[in-house]
C-alpha positions in Angstrom: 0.0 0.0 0.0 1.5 3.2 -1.0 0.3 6.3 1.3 0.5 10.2 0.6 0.7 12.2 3.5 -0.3 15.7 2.8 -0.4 19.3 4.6 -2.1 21.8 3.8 -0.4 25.3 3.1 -1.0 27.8 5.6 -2.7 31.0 4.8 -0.5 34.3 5.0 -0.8 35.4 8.9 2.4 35.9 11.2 2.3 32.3 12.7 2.9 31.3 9.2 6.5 32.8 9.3 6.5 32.8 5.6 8.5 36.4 5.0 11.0 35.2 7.9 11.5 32.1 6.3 12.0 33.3 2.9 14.7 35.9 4.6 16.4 33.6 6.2 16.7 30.9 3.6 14.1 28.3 5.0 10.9 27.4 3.7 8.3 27.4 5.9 7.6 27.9 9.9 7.2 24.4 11.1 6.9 20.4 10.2 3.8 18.6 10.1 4.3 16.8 13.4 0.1 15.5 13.2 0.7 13.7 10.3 4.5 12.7 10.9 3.1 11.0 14.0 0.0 9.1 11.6 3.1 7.8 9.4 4.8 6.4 11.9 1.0 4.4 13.3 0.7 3.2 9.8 1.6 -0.7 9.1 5.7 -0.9 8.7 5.7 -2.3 5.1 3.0 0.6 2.9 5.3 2.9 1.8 5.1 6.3 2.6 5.5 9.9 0.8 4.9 13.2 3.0 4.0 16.5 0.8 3.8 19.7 2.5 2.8 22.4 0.4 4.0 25.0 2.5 7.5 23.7 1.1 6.4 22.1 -2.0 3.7 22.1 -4.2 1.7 18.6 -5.1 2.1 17.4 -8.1 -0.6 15.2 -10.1 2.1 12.5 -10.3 2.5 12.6 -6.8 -1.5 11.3 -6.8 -1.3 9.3 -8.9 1.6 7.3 -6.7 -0.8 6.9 -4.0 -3.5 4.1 -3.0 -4.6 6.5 -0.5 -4.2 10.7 0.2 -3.7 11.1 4.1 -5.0 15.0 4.2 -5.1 16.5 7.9 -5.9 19.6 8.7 -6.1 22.9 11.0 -8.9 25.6 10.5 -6.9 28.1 9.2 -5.9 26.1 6.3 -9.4 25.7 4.6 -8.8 27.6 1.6 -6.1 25.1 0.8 -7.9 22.1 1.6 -10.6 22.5 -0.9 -8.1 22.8 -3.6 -6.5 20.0 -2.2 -9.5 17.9 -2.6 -10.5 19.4 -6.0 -6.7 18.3 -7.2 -7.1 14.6 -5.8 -10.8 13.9 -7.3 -9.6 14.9 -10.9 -7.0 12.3 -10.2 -9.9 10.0 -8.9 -8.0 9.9 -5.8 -9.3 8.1 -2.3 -8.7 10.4 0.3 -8.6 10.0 4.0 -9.1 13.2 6.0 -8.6 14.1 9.9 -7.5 16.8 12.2 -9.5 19.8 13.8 -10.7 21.0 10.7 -12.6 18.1 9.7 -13.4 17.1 13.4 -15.3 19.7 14.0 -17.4 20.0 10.7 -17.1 17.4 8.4 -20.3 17.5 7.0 -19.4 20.6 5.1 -16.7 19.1 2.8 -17.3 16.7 -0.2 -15.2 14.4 -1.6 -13.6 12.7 1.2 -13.6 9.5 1.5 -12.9 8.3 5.0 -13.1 11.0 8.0 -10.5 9.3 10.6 -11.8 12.1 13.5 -10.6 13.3 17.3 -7.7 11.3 18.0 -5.6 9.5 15.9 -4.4 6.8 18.4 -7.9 5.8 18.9 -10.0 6.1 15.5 -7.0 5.5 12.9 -6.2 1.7 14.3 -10.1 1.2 13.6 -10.0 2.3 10.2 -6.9 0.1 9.5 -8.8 -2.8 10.4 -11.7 -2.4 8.1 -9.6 -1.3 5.5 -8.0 -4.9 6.1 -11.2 -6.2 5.7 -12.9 -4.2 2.9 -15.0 -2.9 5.1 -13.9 0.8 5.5 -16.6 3.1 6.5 -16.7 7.0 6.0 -17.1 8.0 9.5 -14.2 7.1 12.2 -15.1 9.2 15.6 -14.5 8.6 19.6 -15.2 10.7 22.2 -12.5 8.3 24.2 -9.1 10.4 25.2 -5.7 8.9 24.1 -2.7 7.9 26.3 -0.7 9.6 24.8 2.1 7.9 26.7 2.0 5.7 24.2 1.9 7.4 20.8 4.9 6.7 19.0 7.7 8.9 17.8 6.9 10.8 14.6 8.8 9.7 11.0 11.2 12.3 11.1 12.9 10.9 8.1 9.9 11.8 5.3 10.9 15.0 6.0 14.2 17.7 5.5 14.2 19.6 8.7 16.6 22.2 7.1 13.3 23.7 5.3 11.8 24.5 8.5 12.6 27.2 11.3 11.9 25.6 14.1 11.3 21.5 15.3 8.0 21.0 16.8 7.0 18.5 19.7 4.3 17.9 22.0 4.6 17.1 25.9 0.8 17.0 26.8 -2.4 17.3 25.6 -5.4 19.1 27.4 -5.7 22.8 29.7 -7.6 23.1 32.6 -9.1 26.3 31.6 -12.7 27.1 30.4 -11.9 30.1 27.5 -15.2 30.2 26.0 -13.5 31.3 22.3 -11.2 28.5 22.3 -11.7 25.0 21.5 -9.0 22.9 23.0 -11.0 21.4 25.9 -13.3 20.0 23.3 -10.6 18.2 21.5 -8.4 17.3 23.9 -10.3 17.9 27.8 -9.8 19.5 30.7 -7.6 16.9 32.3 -3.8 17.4 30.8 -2.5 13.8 29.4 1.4 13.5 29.2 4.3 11.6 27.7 6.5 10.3 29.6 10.1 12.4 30.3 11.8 9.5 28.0 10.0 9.5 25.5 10.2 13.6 25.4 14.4 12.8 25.3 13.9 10.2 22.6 12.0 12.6 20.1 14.2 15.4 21.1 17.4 13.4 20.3 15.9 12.5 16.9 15.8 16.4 16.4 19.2 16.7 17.3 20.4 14.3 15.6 18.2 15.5 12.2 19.6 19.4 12.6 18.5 21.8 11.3 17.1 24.4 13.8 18.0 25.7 17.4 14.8 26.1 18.3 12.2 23.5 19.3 8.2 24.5 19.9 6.6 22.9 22.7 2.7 22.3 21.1 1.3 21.5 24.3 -2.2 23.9 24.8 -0.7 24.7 27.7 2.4 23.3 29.2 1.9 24.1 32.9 -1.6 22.7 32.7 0.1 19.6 34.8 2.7 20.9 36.9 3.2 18.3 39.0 4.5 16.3 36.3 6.5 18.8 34.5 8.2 19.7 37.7 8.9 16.2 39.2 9.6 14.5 35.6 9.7 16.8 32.4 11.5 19.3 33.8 14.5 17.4 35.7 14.7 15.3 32.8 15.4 18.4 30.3 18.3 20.0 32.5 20.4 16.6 33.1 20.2 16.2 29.1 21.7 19.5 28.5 24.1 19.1 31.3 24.9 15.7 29.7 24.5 16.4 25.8 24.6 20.1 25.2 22.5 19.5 22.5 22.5 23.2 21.2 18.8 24.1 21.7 16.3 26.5 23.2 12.9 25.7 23.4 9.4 27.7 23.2 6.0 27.1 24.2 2.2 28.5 25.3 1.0 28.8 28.8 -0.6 30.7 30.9 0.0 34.0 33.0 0.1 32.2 36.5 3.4 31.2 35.3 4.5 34.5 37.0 3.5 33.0 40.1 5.4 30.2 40.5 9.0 31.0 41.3 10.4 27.2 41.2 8.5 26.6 37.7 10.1 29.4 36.1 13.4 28.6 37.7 13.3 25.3 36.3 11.8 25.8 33.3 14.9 28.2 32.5 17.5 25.9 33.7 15.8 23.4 31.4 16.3 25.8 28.1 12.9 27.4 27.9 13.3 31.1 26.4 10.3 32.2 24.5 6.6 31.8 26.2 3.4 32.4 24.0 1.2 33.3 26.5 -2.9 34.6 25.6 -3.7 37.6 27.3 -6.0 38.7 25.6 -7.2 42.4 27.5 -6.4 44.1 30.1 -10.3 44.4 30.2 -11.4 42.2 33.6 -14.9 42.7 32.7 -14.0 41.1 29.2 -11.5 38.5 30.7 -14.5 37.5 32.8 -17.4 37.6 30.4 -14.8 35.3 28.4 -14.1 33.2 31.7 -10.7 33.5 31.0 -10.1 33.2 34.5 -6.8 32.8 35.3 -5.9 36.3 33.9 -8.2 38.2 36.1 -7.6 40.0 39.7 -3.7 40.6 38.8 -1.6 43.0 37.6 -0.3 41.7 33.8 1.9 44.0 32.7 3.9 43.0 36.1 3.3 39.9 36.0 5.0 40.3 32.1 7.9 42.7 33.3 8.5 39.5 36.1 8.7 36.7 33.5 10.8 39.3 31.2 13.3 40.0 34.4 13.7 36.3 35.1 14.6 35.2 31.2 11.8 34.5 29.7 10.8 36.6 26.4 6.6 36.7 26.6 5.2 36.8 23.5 0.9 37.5 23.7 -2.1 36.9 22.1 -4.7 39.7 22.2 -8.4 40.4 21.2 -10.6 43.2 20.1 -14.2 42.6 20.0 -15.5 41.0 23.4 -19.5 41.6 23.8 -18.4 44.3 26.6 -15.9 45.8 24.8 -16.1 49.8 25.1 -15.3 52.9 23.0 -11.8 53.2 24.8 -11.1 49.6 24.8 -8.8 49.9 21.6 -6.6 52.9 22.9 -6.4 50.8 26.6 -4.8 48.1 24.7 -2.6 50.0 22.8 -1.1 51.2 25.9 -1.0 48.4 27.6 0.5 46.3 25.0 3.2 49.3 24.6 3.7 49.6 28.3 4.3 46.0 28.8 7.3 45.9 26.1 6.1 42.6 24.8 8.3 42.6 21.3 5.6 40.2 19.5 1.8 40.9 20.4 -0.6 39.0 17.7 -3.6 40.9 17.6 -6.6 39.8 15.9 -10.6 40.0 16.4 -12.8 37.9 18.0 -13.6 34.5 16.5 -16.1 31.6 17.1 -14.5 28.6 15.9 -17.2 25.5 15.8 -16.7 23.2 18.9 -16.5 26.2 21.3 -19.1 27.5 23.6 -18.8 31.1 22.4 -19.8 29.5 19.2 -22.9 27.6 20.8 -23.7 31.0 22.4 -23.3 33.2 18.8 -25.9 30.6 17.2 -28.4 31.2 20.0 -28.2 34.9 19.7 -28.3 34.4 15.9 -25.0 36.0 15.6 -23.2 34.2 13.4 -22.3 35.0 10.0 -21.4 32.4 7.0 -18.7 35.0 5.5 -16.0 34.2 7.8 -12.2 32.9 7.4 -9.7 32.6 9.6 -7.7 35.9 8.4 -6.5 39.0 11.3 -9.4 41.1 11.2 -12.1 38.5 10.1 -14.7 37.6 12.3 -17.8 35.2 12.1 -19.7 37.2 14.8 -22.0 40.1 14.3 -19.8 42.5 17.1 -22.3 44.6 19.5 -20.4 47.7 18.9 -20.9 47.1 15.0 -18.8 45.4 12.3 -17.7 49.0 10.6 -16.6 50.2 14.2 -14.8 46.9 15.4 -13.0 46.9 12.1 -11.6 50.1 12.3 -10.7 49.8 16.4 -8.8 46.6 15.1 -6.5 48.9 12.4 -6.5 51.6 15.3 -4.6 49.2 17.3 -2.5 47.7 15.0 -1.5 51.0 12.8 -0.3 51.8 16.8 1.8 48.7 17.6 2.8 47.0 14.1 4.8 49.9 12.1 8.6 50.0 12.8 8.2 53.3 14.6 6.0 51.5 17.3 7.4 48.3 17.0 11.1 49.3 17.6 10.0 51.6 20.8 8.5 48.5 22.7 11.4 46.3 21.9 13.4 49.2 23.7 10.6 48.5 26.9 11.4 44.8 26.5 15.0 45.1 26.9 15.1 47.6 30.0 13.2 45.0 31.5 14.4 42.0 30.4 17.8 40.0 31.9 19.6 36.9 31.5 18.6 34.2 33.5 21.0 34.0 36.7 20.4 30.4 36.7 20.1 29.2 32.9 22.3 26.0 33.5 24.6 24.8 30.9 25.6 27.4 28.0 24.1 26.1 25.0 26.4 26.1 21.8 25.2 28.0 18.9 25.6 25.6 16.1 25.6 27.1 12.6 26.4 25.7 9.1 27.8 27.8 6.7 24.7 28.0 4.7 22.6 29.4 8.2 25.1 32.2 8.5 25.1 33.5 5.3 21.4 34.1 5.3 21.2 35.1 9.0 24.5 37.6 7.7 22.7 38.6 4.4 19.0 39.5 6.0 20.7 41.5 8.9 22.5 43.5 5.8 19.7 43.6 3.9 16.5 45.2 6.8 20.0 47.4 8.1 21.1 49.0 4.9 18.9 48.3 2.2 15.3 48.0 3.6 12.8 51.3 3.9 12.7 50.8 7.4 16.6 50.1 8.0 17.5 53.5 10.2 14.7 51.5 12.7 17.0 48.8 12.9 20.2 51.1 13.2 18.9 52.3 15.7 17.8 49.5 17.8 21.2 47.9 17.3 23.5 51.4 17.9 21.4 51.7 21.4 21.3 48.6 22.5 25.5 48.6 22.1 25.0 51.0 24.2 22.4 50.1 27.1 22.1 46.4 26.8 25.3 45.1 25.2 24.5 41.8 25.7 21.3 41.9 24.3 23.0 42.5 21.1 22.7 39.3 19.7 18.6 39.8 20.3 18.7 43.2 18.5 20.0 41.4 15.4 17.0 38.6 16.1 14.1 40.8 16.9 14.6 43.4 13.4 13.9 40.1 11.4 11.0 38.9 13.5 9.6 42.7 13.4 10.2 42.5 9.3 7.6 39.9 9.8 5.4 41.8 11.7 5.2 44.3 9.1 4.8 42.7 6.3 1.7 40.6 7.8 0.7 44.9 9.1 0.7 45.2 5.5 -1.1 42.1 4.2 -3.9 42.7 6.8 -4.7 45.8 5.7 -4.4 44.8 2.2 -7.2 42.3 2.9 -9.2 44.8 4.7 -9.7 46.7 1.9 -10.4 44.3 -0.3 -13.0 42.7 1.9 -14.3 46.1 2.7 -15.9 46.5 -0.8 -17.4 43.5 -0.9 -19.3 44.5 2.7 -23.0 43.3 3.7 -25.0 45.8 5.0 -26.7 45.6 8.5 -30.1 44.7 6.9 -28.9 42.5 4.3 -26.7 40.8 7.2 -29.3 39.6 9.0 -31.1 37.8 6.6 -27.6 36.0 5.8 -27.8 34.8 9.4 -31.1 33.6 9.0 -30.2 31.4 6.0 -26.8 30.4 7.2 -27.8 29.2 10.5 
């Protein structure tokens, strides 16, 4: 049996990474770990062939290979997965489809085959078996929970890990948080399931071994979710590797704020290598935080909190939102303060969505609120906002026209470093390995935003006065101009699609009876 793994390509938003990529001679953000991990679950002797088109395109020949199209699949790659599917049925293809995309709302895609849904470990042996048999059916779903203790280690080899910019691995899966926008507890529960601390050291050494990249991302929804575990097992494990191995690499991840209360997690976590937190903050708001029952963000003081993580090592970079039902008329200028106060050097900013499978969702279809013209894109929303889609649209380019443009952007990395240090205790120093290859693009895209690019006396700048405030920030100056060259060019592709999608608005009384026939 021959198989054809393939990812979709993601669409042009700042997690995509595609301009950094491009500048720094890689090709896209991140593997495919999902569907590295199916590979390695399929029977030993089909052959495999992994396709990611945010690399590579796919090819008719490539189809044509195949007994069967593995396609998984995220929400924000839609648009690519109906091409995807139009591509494989002109080839007569038989695809097999799974992943939160399809999980959620599979009724609204033709073509597919076989829906393999929810987990993998539990629904893909199932379909193996009647596939065996020649009894596949076109529905595989469980509301069972894996152990993912026993998931094996993704197929590292179908892949060239020099494309990407940074490794990708998963620790846990689950939070223990309610957010009423976002639709991890649905997926994955309330109740954080973990790998064990070996098998964490046996994927990492199969990065290291693979090269590559420095960096690795922890995927876990939220890697503090079980502390007890990552303090007593994950944690310990990760700083005797380094002090064993030195393997040469930093690690990022996403949790949440209450990091800043726990002084032995963060001292462990840096000993073990972790630099760069994503962490959701969403508002300053409380009233929206609580509406949202994003608890765990209310009754404290975030931008201390932030300056407390920055001061111990970590680097926070935050999710934001504009658009909450109790959003106010000054909400947009509170947040551009606060994110410019709080020196975070990457805040993602986007409007609120409802994906399917949340309750905010469940709640925006009782209210008949919910609009079929939606996509994942910054500044896209399916929600009809209380304060109006005209004024939530132009709150959203208020806030970003105030935080994305170099002369912003620049200024709060400045915040960042007066706050930030080192970490005292970081444990081992880790090696910066670099071929020859990595240096010349690093080399050539610092010359290129510093002397050639519009915004290059933004960058001079940055890197003349941190010389002279924060010399050994140095090495983060050179870092953070390409990661803000990012930033602005997904400024500039947001308000591109703005525009556009501005000409082609509903109006109010036209918008309702859309609602009426969509939902």
């Amino acid at each position: 049996m021959k198989i054809l793994l393939v990812y979709p390509e993601m669409y042009d938003s700042f997690y995509a990474f595609r301009h950094l990529a491009s500048l720094i001679g890689k090709k896209a953000a991140f593997p495919p770990l999902g569907l590295l991990t199916v590979a390695a679950m399929l029977p030993q002797n089909w052959e495999r062939k992994l396709i990611d088109l945010n690399v590579k395109p796919l090819s008719d020949s490539d189809i044509e290979w195949a007994d069967l199209v593995f396609l998984s699949a995220m929400n924000v790659q839609e648009e690519s997965v109906r091409k995807i599917i139009a591509q494989c049925k002109r080839k007569n293809a038989t695809i097999v489809a799974g992943g939160p995309l399809f999980t959620h709302e599979h009724e609204r895609f033709d073509g597919i085959d076989h829906f393999v849904l929810n987990e993998a470990e539990i629904t893909l042996p199932l379909f193996l078996a009647d596939l065996r048999e020649g009894q596949a059916k076109p529905i595989y779903k469980s509301n069972e929970f894996a152990d993912v203790s026993l998931t094996p280690l993704p197929q590292m080899d179908l892949i060239n890990t020099k494309d990407y910019l940074y490794a990708i691995i998963q620790f846990s899966r689950g939070c223990p948080y309610l957010c009423d926008f976002c639709d991890v507890t649905t997926l994955y529960g309330r109740k954080p399931r973990t790998k064990s601390a070996e098998r964490i050291i046996a994927e990492l050494e199969l990065i290291r071994k693979a090269g590559g990249t420095q960096l690795v991302l922890f995927a876990d929804d939220n890697l503090i979710g079980n502390k007890k575990v990552l303090k007593s097992e994950l944690l310990p494990a990760l700083i005797e590797w380094h002090n064993k191995t030195n393997p040469g690499l930093y690690f990022m991840t996403q949790l949440t704020i209450n990091l800043a209360d726990d002084e032995e997690m963060m001292r462990l976590m840096l000993e073990a290598k972790f630099r760069n937190v994503f962490i959701g903050i969403e508002t300053p708001q409380e009233d929206s935080l609580k509406f949202s029952l994003k608890n765990q963000n209310l009754k404290r003081d975030l931008v201390s909190n932030i300056h407390k993580l920055h001061q111990a090592g970590f680097t926070v970079l935050g999710g934001f939102i504009v658009g909450f039902d109790t959003d106010k008329e000054d909400s947009f200028k509170n947040l551009i303060n606060f994110i410019q106060e709080s020196g975070i050097p990457i805040p993602i900013v986007n409007v609120l969505k409802a994906p399917p499978g949340t309750a905010l969702f469940d709640r925006m279809k009782r209210e008949n609120r919910l609009s079929r013209h939606f996509t994942f894109s910054e500044g896209e929303t399916n929600i009809i906002p209380t304060m109006g889609a005209e004024r939530l649209k132009d709150g959203f380019l208020e806030v970003i026209s105030s935080i994305y443009p170099p002369e912003h952007s620049y200024k709060r990395v400045k915040t960042f470093f007066e706050t930030h240090e080192f970490p005292k205790n970081g444990g081992v120093k880790v090696k910066e390995k670099y071929s020859m290859s990595e240096l010349y693009h690093i080399i050539k895209a610092i010359i290129k935003l510093a002397v050639f690019d519009k915004d290059g006396k933004y960058y001079r700048d940055l890197l003349l006065w941190t010389y002279k405030n924060k010399r050994r920030h140095l090495s983060l100056a050179f870092m953070y101009g390409l990661m803000l060259y990012q930033l602005r060019e997904n400024y500039n592709q947001i308000v591109t699609t703005l525009s556009r999608s501005a000409s082609e608005h509903v109006e109010p009384a036209a918008e309702q009876a859309l609602l009426t026939e969509a939902v």
